[in-house]
N, C-alpha and C positions, 0 to 999 in steps of 0.2 A: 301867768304867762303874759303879764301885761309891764311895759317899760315906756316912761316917758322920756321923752327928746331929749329933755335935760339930763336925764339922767345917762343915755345911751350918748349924748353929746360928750360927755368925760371920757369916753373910749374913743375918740377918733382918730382913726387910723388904726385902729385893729379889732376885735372880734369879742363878744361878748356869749359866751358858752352858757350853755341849760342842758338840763338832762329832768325832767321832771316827769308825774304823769299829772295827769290831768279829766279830772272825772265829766265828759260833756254827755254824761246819759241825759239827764229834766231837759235839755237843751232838744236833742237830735229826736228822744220819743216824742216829744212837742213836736217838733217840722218832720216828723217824717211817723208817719201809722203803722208801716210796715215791719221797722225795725221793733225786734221785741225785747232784746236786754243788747245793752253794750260793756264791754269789759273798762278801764278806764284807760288812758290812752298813754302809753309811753312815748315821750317826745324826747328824742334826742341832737342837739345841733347847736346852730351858735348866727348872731346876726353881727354883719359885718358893716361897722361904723367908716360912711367917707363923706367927705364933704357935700358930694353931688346924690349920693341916695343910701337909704337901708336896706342889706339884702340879708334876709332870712332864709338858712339853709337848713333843712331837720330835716330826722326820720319819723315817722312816728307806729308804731304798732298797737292793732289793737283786735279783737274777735266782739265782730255783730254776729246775732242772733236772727237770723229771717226764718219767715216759711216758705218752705219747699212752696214751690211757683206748679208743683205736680198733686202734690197729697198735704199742704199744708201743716206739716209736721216743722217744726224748730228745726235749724240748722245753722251749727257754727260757721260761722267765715272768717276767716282768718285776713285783715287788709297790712300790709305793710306797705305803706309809702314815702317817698322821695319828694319834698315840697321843697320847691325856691318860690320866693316872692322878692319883688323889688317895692319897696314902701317910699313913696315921696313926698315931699310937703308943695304945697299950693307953689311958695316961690321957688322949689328946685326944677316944678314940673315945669313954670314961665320960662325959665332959662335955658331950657333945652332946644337944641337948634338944628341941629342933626341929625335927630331920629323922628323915622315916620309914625306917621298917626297910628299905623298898624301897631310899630312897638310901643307907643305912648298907653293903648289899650291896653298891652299888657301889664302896666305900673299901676299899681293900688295908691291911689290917692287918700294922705292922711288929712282929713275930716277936723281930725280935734290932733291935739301935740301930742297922741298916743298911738303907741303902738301895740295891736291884742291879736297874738297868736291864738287866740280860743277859737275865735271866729273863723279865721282860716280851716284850722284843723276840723273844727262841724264842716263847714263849706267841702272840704275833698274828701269827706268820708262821707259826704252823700253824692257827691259826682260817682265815686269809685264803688258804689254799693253797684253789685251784678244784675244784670236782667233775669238771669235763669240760675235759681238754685233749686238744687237734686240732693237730698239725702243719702249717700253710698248705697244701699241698696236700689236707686232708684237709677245710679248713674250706671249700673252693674248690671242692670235688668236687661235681658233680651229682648222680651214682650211688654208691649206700652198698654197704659192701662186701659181696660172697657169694659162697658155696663150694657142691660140690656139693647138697647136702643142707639146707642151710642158707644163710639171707638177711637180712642186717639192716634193720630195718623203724623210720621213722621216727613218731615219737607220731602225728600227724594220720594217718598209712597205718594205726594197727593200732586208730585210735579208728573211722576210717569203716566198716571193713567189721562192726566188731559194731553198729554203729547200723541196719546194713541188716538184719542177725541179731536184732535184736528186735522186730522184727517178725512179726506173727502167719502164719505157714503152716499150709498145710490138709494133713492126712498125706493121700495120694492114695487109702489104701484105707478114709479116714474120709469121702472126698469123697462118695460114695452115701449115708451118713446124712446129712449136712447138706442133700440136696436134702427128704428125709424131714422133716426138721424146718420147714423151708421150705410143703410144703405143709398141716403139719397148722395152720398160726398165719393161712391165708387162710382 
């Protein structure tokens, strides 16, 4: 998944197609502990040669292995995504006059006269790995797990009871003043 300038320079002005996969598991269980196996990654798309920048358009598909974020059991996940990148070289980015810094952030600055789809593809399939995964029995479960001592409480269960908690109580040995208060205002 790697093309040099020169070489993606002979296509300009139209498009350079790939359809590969691409094995980034030694890569992602390296930068990432959590993921436990990865499938290899099918990359389908094409980068598109113009004078002024490189734009890489793919899909790519692939199934990460995580643990259940509940019971630590293995669960597949399935990611399919939609990558665009704009790759520019040092003098295309100088040239540019027209677009603001906000967009200029969005262009990947080429480093060296290459261009590596690998690194991308790691890069948004650890953006896109989930906060919370559930095993189907776990996502299907009516009652959340608990142990002796302890009980897992879902947002709406731990939001109601402080809303009932803010509410004003009378300390029972304060309750005899406020009847005090009460008649001196008649």
């Amino acid at each position: 998944m790697k093309w040099s300038l020169a070489e993606l320079n002979k296509f300009r002005g139209t498009q350079v197609t790939f359809n590969e996969e691409v094995d980034v598991s030694d890569s992602l269980l390296n930068r990432e502990p959590s993921i436990l196996k990865i499938t290899p990654v099918k990359v389908d798309g094409f980068i598109d040669v113009d004078p002024t920048s490189y734009v890489a358009h793919f899909t790519m598909d692939t199934v990460v292995t995580l643990p259940s974020t509940r019971s630590l059991e293995p669960v597949d996940v399935p990611l399919n995504l939609v990558i665009d990148e704009v790759y520019m070289t040092e003098q295309q980015l100088a040239n540019l006059s027209d677009v603001s810094e906000e967009e200029k952030s969005l262009i990947m600055p080429l480093e060296k006269d290459l261009i590596d789809l690998k690194e991308a593809i790691e890069d948004f399939i650890l953006l896109n790995l989930p906060l919370q995964v559930l095993t189907e029995e776990e996502q299907h479960a009516t009652e959340l797990p608990k142990g002796d001592f302890w009980h897992v409480v879902s947002e709406s269960d731990y939001i109601e009871p402080t809303i009932t908690d803010s509410e004003p109580t009378i300390d029972p040995r304060l309750a005899k003043l406020s009847e005090l208060f009460k008649e001196d205002t008649e």
